[in-house]
C-alpha positions as CSV (number, residue, x, y, z in Angstrom):
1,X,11.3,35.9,-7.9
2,X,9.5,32.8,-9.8
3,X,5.9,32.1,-8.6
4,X,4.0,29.6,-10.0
5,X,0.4,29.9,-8.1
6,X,-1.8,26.9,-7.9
7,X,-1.4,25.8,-11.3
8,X,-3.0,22.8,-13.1
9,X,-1.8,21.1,-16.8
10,X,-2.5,17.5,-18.1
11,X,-1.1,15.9,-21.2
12,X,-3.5,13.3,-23.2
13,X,-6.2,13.7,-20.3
14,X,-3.2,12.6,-17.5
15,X,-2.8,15.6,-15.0
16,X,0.9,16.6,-14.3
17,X,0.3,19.1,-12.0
18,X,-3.3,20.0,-9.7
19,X,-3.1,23.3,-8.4
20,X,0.8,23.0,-7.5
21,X,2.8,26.0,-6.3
22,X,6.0,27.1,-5.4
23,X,7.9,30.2,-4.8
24,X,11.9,30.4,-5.9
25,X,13.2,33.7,-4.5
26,X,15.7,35.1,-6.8
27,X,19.6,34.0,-6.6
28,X,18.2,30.4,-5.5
29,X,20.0,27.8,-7.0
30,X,17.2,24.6,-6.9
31,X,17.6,21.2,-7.8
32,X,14.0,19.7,-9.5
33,X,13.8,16.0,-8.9
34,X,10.8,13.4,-9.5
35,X,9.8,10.3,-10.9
36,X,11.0,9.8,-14.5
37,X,7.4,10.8,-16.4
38,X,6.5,13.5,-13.6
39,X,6.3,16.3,-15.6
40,X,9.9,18.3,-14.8
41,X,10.9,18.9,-18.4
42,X,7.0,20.2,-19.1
43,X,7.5,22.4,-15.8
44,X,10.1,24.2,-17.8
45,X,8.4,24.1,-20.9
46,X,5.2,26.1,-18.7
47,X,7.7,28.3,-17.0
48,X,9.0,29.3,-20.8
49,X,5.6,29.8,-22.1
50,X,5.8,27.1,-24.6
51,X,2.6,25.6,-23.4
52,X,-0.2,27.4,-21.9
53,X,-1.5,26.5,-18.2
54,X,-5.1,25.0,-18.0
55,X,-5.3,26.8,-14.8
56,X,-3.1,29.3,-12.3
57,X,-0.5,31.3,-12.8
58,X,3.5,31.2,-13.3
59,X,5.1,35.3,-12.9
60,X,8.4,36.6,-13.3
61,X,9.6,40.0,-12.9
62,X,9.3,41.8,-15.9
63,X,11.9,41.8,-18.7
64,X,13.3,38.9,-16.6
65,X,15.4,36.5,-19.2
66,X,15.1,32.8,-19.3
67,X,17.9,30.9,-20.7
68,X,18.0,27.3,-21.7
69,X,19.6,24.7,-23.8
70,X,16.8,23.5,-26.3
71,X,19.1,22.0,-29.1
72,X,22.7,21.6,-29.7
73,X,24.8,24.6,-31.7
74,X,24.1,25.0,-35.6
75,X,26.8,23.0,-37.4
76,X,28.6,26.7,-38.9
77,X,31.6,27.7,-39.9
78,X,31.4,30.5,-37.2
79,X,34.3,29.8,-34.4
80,X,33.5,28.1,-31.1
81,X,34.6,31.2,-29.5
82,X,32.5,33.5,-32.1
83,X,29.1,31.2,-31.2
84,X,29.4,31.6,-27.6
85,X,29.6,35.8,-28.0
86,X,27.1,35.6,-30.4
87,X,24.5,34.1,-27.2
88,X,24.6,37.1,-25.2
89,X,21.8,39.1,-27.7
90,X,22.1,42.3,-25.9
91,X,26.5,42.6,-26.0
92,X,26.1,42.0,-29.5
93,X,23.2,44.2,-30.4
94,X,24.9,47.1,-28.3
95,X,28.0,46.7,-30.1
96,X,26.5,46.7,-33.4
97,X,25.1,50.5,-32.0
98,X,28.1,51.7,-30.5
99,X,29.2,51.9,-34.1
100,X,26.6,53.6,-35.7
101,X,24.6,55.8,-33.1
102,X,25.2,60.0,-33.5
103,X,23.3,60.8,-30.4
104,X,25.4,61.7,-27.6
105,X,22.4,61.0,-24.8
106,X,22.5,57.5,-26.7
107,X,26.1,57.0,-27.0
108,X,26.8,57.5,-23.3
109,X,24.2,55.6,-22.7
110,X,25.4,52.6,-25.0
111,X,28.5,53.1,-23.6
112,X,27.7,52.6,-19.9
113,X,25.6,49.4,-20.5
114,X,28.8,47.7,-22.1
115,X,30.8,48.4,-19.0
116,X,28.1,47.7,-16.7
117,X,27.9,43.9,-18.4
118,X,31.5,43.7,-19.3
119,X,31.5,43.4,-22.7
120,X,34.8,44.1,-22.9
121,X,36.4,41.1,-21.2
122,X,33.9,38.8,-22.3
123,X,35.8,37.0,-25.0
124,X,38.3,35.7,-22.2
125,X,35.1,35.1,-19.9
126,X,33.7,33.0,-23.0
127,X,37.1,31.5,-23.3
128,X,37.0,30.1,-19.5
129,X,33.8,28.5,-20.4
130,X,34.6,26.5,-23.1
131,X,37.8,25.5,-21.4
132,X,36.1,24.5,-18.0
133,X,34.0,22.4,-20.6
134,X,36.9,20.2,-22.1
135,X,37.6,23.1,-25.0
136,X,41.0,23.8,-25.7
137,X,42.6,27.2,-27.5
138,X,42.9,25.8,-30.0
139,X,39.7,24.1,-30.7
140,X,38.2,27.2,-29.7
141,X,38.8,29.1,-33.1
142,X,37.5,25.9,-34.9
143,X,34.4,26.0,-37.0
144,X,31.4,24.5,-35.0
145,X,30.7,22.2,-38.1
146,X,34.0,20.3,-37.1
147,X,32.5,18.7,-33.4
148,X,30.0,16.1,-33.5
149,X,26.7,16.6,-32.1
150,X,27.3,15.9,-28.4
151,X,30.4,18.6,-28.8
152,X,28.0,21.2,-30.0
153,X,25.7,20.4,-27.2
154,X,28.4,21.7,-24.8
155,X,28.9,24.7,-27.1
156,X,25.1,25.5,-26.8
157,X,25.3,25.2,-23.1
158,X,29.0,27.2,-23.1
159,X,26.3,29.7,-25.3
160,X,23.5,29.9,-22.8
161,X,25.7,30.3,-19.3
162,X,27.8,33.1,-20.9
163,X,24.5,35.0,-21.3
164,X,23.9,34.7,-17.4
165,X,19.8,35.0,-17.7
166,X,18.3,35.7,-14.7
167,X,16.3,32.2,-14.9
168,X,18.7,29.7,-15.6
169,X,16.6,26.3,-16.9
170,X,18.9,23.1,-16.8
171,X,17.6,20.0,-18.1
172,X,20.4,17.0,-17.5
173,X,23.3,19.1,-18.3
174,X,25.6,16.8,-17.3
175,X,24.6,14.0,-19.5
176,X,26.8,15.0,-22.2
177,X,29.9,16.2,-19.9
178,X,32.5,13.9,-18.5
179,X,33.3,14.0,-15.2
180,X,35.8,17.1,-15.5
181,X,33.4,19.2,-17.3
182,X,30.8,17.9,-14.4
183,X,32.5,19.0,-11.7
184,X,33.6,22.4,-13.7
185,X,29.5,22.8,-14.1
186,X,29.4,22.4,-10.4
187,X,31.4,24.9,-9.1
188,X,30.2,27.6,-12.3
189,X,26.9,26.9,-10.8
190,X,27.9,27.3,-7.0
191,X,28.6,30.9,-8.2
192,X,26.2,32.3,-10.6
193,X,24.8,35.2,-10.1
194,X,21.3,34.6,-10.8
195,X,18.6,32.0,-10.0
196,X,19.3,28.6,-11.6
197,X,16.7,25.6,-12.0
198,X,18.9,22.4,-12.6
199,X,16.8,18.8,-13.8
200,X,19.3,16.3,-12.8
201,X,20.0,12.6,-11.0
202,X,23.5,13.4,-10.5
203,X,23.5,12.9,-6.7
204,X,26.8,14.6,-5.8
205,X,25.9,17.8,-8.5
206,X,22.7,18.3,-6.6
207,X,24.2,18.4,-2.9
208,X,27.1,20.5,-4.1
209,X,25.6,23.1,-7.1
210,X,22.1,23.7,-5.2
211,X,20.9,24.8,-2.2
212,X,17.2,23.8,-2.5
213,X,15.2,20.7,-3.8
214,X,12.0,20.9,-5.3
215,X,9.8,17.8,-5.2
216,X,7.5,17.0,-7.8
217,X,5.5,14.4,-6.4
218,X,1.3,13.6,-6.8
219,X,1.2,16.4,-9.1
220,X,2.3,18.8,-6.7
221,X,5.7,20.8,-5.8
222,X,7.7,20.7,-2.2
223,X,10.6,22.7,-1.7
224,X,12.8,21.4,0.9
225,X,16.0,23.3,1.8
226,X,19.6,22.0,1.5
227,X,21.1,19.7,-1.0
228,X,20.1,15.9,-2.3
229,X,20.7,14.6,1.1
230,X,19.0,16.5,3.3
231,X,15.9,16.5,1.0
232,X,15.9,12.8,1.5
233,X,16.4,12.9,4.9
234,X,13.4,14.8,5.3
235,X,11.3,13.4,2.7
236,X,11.9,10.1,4.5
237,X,10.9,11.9,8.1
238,X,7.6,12.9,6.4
239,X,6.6,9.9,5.0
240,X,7.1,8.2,8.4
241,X,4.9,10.8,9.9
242,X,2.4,10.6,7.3
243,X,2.0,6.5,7.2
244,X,2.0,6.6,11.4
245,X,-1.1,9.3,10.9
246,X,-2.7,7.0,8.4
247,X,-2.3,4.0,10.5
248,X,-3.5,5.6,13.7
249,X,-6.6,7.4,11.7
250,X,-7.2,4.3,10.0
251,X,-7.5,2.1,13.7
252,X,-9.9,5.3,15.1
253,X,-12.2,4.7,12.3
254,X,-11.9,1.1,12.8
255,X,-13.0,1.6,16.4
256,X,-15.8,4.5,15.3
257,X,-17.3,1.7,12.8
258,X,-17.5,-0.8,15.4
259,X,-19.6,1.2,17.7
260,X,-22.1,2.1,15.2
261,X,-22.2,-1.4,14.0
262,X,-23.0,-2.6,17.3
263,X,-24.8,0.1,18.7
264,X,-27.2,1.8,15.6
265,X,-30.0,-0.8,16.3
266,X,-30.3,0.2,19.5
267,X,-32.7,2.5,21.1
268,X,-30.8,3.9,24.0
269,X,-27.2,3.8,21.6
270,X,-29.0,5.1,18.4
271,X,-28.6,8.8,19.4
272,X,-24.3,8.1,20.1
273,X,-24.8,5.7,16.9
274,X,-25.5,8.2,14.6
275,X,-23.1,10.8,16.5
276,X,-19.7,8.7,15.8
277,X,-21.3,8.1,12.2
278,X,-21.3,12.1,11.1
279,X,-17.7,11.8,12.9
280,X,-16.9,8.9,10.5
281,X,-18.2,11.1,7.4
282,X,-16.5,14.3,8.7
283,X,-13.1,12.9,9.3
284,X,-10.8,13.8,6.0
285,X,-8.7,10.9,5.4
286,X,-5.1,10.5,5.2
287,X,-3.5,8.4,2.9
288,X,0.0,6.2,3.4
289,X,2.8,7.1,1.2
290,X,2.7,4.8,-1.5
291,X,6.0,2.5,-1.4
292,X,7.9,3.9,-4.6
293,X,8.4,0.5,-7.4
294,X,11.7,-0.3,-6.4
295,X,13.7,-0.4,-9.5
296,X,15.9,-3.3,-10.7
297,X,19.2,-4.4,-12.6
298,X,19.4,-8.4,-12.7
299,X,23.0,-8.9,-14.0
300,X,23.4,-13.1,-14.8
301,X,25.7,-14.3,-13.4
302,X,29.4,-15.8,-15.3
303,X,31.0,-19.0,-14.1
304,X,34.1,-18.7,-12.4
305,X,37.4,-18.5,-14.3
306,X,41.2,-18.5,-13.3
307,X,43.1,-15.2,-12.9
308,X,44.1,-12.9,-14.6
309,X,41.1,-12.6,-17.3
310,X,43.0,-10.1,-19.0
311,X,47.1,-9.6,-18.5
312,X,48.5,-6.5,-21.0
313,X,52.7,-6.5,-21.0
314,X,54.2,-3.3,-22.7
315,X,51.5,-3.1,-25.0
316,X,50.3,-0.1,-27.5
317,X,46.8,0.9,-28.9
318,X,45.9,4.2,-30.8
319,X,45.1,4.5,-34.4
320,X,46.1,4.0,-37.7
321,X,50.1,4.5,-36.7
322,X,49.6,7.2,-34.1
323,X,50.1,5.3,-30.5
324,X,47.5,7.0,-28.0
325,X,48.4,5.1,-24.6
326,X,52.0,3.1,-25.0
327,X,54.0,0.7,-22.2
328,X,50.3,-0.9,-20.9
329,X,51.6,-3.2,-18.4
330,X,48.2,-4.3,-16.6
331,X,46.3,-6.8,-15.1
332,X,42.3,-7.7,-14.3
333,X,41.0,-10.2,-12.1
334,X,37.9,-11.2,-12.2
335,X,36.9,-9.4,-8.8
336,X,38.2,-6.3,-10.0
337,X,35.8,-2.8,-10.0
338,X,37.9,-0.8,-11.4
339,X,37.3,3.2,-12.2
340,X,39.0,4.6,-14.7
341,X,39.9,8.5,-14.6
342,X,41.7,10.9,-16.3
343,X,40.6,14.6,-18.7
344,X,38.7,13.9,-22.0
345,X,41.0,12.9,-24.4
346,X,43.5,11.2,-22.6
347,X,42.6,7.9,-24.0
348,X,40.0,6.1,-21.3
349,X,37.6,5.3,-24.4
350,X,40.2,4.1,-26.1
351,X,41.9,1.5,-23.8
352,X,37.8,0.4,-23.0
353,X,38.0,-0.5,-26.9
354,X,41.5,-2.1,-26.5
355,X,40.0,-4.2,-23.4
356,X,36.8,-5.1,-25.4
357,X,38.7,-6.1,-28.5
358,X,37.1,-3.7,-30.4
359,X,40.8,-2.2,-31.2
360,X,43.6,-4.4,-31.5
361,X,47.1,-3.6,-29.9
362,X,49.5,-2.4,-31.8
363,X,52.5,-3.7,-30.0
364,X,53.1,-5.1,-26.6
365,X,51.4,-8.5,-25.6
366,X,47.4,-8.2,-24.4
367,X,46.1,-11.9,-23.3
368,X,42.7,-13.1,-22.6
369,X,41.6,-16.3,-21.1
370,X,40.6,-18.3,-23.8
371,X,36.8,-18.6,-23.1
372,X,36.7,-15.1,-21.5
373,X,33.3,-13.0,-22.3
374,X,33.2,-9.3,-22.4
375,X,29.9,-6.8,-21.8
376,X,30.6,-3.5,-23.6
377,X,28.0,-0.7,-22.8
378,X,28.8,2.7,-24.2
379,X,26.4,5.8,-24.5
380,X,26.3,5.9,-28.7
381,X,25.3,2.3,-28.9
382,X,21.7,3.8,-27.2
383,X,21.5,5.5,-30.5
384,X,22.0,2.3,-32.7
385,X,18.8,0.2,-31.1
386,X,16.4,0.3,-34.4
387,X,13.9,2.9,-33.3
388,X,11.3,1.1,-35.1
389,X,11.3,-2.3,-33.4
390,X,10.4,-3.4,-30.4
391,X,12.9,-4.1,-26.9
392,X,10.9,-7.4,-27.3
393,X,12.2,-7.9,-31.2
394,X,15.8,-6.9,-30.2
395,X,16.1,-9.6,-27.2
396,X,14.6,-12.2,-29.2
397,X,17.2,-11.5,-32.8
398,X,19.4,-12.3,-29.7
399,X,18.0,-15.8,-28.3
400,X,15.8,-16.8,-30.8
401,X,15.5,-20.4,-29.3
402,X,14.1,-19.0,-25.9
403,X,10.5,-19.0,-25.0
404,X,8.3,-15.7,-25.2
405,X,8.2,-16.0,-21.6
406,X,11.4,-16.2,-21.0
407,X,12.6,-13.0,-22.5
408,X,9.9,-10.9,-21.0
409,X,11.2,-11.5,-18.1
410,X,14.5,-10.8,-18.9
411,X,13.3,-7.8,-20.0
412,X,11.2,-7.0,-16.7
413,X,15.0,-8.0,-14.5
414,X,16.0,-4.7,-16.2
415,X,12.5,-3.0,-15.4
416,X,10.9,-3.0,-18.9
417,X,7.6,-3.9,-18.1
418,X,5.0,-5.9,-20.2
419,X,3.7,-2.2,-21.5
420,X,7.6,-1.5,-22.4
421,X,8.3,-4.9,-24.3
422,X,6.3,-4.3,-27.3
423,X,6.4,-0.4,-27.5
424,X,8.7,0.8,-30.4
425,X,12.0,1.8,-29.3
426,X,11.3,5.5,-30.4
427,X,8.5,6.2,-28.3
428,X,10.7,5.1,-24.8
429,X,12.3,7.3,-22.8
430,X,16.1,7.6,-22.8
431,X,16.4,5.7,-19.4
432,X,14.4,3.2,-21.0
433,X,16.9,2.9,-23.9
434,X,19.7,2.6,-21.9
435,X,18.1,-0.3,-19.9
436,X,17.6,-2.2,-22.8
437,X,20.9,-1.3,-24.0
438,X,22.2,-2.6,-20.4
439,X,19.9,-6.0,-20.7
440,X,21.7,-6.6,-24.4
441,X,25.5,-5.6,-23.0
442,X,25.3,-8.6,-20.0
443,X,22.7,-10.8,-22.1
444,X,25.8,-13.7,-22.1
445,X,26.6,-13.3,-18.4
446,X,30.6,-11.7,-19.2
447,X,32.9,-12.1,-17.1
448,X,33.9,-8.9,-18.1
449,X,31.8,-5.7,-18.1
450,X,33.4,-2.5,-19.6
451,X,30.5,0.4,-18.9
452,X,31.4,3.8,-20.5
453,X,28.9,6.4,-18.7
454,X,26.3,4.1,-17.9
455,X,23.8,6.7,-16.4
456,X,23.0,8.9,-18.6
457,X,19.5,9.3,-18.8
458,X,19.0,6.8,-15.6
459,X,17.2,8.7,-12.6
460,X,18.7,8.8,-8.9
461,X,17.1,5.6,-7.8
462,X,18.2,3.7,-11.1
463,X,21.5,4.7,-10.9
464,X,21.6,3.4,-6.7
465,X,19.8,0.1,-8.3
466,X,22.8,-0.3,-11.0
467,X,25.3,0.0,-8.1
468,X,23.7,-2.3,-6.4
469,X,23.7,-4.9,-9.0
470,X,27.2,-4.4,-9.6
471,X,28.1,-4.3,-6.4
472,X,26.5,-8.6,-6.6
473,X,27.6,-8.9,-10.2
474,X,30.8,-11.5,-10.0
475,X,32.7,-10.1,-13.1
476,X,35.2,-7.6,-13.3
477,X,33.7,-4.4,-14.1
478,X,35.8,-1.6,-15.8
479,X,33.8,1.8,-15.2
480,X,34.1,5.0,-17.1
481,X,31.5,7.5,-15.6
482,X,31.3,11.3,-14.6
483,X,28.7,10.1,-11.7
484,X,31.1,10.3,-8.3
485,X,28.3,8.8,-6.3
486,X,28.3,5.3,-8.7
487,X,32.2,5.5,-8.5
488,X,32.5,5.9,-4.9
489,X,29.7,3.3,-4.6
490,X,31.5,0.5,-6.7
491,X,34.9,0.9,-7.8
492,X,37.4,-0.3,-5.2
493,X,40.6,0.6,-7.3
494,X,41.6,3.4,-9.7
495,X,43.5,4.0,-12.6
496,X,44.7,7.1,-14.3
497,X,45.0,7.6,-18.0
498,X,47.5,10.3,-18.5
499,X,50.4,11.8,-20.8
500,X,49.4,8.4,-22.7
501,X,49.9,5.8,-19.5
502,X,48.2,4.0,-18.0
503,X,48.6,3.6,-13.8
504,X,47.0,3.2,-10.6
505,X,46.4,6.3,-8.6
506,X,46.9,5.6,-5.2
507,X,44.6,8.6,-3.6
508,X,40.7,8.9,-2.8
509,X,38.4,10.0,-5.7
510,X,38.2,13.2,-3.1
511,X,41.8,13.8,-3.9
512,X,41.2,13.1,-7.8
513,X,38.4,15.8,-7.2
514,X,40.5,18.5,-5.6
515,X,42.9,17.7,-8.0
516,X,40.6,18.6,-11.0
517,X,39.2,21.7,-9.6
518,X,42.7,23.3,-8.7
519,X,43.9,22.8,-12.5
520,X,46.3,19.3,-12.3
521,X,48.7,18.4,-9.6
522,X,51.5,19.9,-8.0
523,X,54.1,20.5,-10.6
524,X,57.8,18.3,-9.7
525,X,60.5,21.5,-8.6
526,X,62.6,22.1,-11.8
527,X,66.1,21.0,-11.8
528,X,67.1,22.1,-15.2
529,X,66.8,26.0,-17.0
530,X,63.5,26.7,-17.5
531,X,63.0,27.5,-21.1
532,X,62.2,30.9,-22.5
533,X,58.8,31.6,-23.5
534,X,56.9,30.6,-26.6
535,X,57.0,34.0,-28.7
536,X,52.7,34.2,-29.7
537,X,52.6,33.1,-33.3
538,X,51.2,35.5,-35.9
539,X,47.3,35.6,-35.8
540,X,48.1,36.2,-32.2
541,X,49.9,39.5,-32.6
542,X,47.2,40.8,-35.7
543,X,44.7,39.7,-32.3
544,X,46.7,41.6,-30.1
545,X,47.0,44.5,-32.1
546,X,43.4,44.8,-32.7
547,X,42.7,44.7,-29.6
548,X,44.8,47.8,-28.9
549,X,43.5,49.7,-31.9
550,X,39.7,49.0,-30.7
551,X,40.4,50.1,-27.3
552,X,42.5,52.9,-28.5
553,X,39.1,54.1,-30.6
554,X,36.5,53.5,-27.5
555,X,38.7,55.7,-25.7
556,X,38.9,58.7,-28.6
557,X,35.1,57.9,-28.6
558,X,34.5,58.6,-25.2
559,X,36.7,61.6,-25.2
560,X,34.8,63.5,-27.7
561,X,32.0,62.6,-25.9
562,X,33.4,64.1,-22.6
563,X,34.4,67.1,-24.8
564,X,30.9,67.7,-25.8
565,X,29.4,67.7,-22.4
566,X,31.9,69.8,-21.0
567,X,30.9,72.5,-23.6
568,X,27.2,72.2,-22.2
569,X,28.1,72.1,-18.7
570,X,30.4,75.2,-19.7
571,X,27.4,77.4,-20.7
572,X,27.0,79.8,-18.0
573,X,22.8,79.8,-19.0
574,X,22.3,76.2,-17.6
575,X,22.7,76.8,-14.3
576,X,19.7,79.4,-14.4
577,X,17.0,77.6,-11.4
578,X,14.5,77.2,-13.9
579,X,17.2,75.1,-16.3
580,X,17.7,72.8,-13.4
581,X,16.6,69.6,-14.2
582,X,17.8,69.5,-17.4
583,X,21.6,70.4,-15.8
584,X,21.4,67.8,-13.9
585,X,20.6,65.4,-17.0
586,X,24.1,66.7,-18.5
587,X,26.2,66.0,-15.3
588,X,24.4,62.7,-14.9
589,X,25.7,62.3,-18.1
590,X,29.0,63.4,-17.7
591,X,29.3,61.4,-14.7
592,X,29.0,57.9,-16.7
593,X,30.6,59.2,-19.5
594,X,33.9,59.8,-16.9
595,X,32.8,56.3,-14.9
596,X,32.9,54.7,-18.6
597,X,36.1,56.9,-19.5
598,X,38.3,55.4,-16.5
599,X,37.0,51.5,-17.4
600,X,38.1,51.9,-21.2
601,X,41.3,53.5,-20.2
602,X,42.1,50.7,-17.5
603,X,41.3,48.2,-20.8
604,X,42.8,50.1,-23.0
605,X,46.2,50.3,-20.7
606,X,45.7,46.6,-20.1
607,X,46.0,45.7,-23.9
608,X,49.2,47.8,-24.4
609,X,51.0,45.9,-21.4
610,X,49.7,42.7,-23.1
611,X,51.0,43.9,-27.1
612,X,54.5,44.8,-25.2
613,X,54.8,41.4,-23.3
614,X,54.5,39.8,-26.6
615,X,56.4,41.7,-28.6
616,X,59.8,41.1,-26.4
């Protein structure tokens, strides 16, 4: 169980927190939400003992482990695979023991904490992981130095849920995911066996992943049960309550004020007077919910042009002479929200390029209207603003001609506020960035606005504001996005990039969903032979082999093992009454030695059937 009892903190003399407290029973999955600048990622920070409480206490159970993703995997040469099995400390500090220890007591005992975690089927349970998070086979046996940074960010988090702490700390995991490795996370979530904490604004991740929200708001922390929904539901209930108590105290001390005024000069009054006046001092007061800053996208608006905006006939993009998507045969119109799905790596970054003209088709035809303008937002271009300028500066390299005036409150239609405008890039918050990012992408109202995971780093009521502005917006927008929510909110048709197409899929983004999460769609009958089986390539037999050989060893281990105690148990002495306790020691010990016995045998049985399969 996580308690954190009445506990105060305050960053650069502004409290965060003023004697908050909550209490997350353990196997909770909770969902922490707040204001961008509440104080959720320092929560965590407190909760990991990285910062030290100015008052109050957080407690864990002891040797309870926390488990978080601080920074992406070191770029090594060590496998995928290897750096995932390398996360879980204690596997690989027991297996580094079970080959050296001497001691029986300490063998057995070795021996019965790697079947009690599994160790021996966790290279296929780390496998799982890095596949449910876009990962194939074979990339798994590359070196982590070949991914780019946002790769080895889903290796570090592949890393820290195969360790399955008992305090799972998730700060906006799904900001470098795409939407199949989202909806993976939420289901791997759904089922962990311990108590998860999750920071995220992913709407549809918190009502399906967690069970529980926990509100930081006024420096406190609410815990409301259910998902996203019903914690606004009943957040909004509350806040009705509370500004219908503060209006009705607020009209009682209205008529209490009135009485003294009128009445305090009064001899025969005084005595009431000064009665309803202690009343007036006594009476604690509520105060109204303040009515959150409602956040803001202003998109300009594009004059009107003849359809289509964009036509593609049999067309081909990929690079250098490698075709990635081949036999385009498309068409936008300028009312078009369009979604575009399909698994990482099927090509929907590269057709967004091919649409924005920043790759050129390599056969087919692809026609634009002649004065047709094109927005292109994508997450990396966040990381090219120039950290050390201002949002100010990069607006005006843009419209030098216009009027300070003018672009502040361009700035302020995409809520960067006169305290925002002429603060360095570097010292803004990633939602922040991605505003200004936003502002720059539509600054010459296109008719055409191509958004490739817009929200990341936008909070819940950011990302409802966006979808509200492009719901206005009278362009075509083409949307690439693992936020369901923002696709069910705007796009009104889909398309599937798949096996190199490009199509409309006629379902619901419900059935796209249950698609993902059962593997792919229902496979066509087969007309024709199937055909024989792939014989496993070299380094998969040497794997294979080993495998058998280790197993083949734990099992000779443990059989000696067994051997010994039977000799002690064998000794006619030990069962003398005043040898008692230290008999039943031995057949304690004999017992998980034969519980750990019948495991490595089942593994070991399990490898052989495998090696046999292969080798016909």
């Amino acid at each position: 169980m996580l308690r954190i009892s009445d506990i105060s903190y305050a960053v650069e003399g502004r409290p965060l927190f003023d004697g908050a407290s909550a209490v997350i029973p353990d196997g909770h999955k909770v969902g922490l939400v707040g204001r961008n600048g509440a104080g959720k990622t320092t929560l965590f920070r407190l909760i990991r003992g990285e910062l030290s409480l100015e008052s109050g206490e957080i407690t864990l159970p002891a040797r309870a482990r926390i488990g978080g993703v601080a920074q992406e995997a070191p770029a090594s040469d060590d496998s995928l695979l290897d750096t995932v099995l390398a996360a879980d400390t204690e596997r690989a500090a027991l297996l580094a023991e079970s080959e050296t220890a001497t001691d029986p007591h300490r063998i057995a005992e070795v021996q019965t904490r790697l079947a009690d975690i599994d160790a021996w089927g966790a290279p296929g349970r780390a496998a799982a992981i890095l596949k449910g998070l876009g990962f194939t086979e074979a990339e798994q046996a590359m070196p982590c130095r070949a991914f780019s940074g946002g790769w080895r960010m889903r290796v570090a988090l592949a890393g820290v849920l195969f360790a399955r702490p008992d305090l799972l700390l998730l700060d906006e995991p799904t900001n470098y995911l795409d939407l199949e490795g989202a909806l993976w996370l939420e289901g791997y979530l759904a089922r962990y066996p311990h108590t998860v904490i999750l920071i995220s604004h992913d709407r549809e991740l918190l009502n399906r992943a967690v069970g529980h929200i926990l509100h930081l708001e006024n420096r406190k922390l609410t815990l409301y049960a259910g998902g996203y929904d019903a914690f606004a539901r009943a957040r909004a209930a509350n806040r009705a309550v509370q500004a219908a108590e503060a209006k009705k105290q607020e009209a009682r001390r209205a008529h209490l004020q009135s009485f003294v005024d009128r009445f305090r000069a009064k001899a025969t009054k005084a005595k009431q007077a000064q009665s309803r006046l202690k009343m007036l001092e006594k009476m604690a007061p509520i105060t109204a919910p303040e009515d959150a800053a409602r956040t803001v996208f202003t998109f300009p608006q594009p004059d009107e042009m003849s359809p289509p905006i964009v036509a593609l006939e049999s067309a081909s993009v990929g690079y250098g002479d490698q075709p990635v998507l081949s036999r385009l045969n498309l068409r936008i119109d300028q009312d078009d929200r369009i979604a575009l799905l399909g698994r990482n790596g099927e090509g929907k970054s590269t057709l967004s390029k091919l649409l924005s003209g920043r790759l050129a088709a390599m056969g087919g035809r692809l026609t634009r209207s002649s004065k047709l303008r094109i927005g292109y937002f994508a997450q990396h271009q966040v990381d090219e603003l120039h950290l050390d300028e201002t949002p100010l500066d990069h607006i005006r390299r843009e419209r030098p001609e216009e009027a300070p005036a003018k672009l502040r409150a361009r700035l302020a239609g995409f809520g960067l506020g006169a305290d925002q405008a002429e603060t360095q890039v570097a010292k803004l918050s990633g939602g922040q960035k991605a505003r200004l990012s936003l502002l720059l992408a539509t600054l010459d109202a296109p008719h055409m606005l191509i958004l490739d995971e817009p929200t990341n780093h936008l909070d819940i009521e950011s990302r409802e504001a966006l979808a509200e502005a492009l719901n206005d917006y009278s362009g075509a927008v083409i949307l690439v996005s693992h936020d369901m929510h923002l696709l069910s909110l705007v796009a009104d048709r889909l398309w599937l990039v798949k096996d190199g197409r490009v199509g409309p899929y006629d379902e619901d983004l419900d059935a796209y969903r249950r698609m993902l999460l059962s593997g792919d769609a229902p496979a066509k009958p087969q007309t024709a032979k199937p055909a024989a089986p792939k014989r496993p390539g070299r380094e998969q037999m040497l794997a294979l082999r080993a495998e058998v050989r280790k197993c083949e060893a734990r099992v000779e281990k443990l059989t000696e093992m067994r051997e010994k105690l039977s000799e002690k148990l064998a000794d006619p002495d030990i069962y003398d009454t005043s040898r008692e306790d230290e008999r039943l020691l031995w057949q304690r010990k004999f017992a998980e030695v034969e519980e750990a016995m019948e495991r490595a045998e089942g593994l070991w049985m399990a490898a052989l059937e495998n090696l046999e399969e292969a080798e016909v």
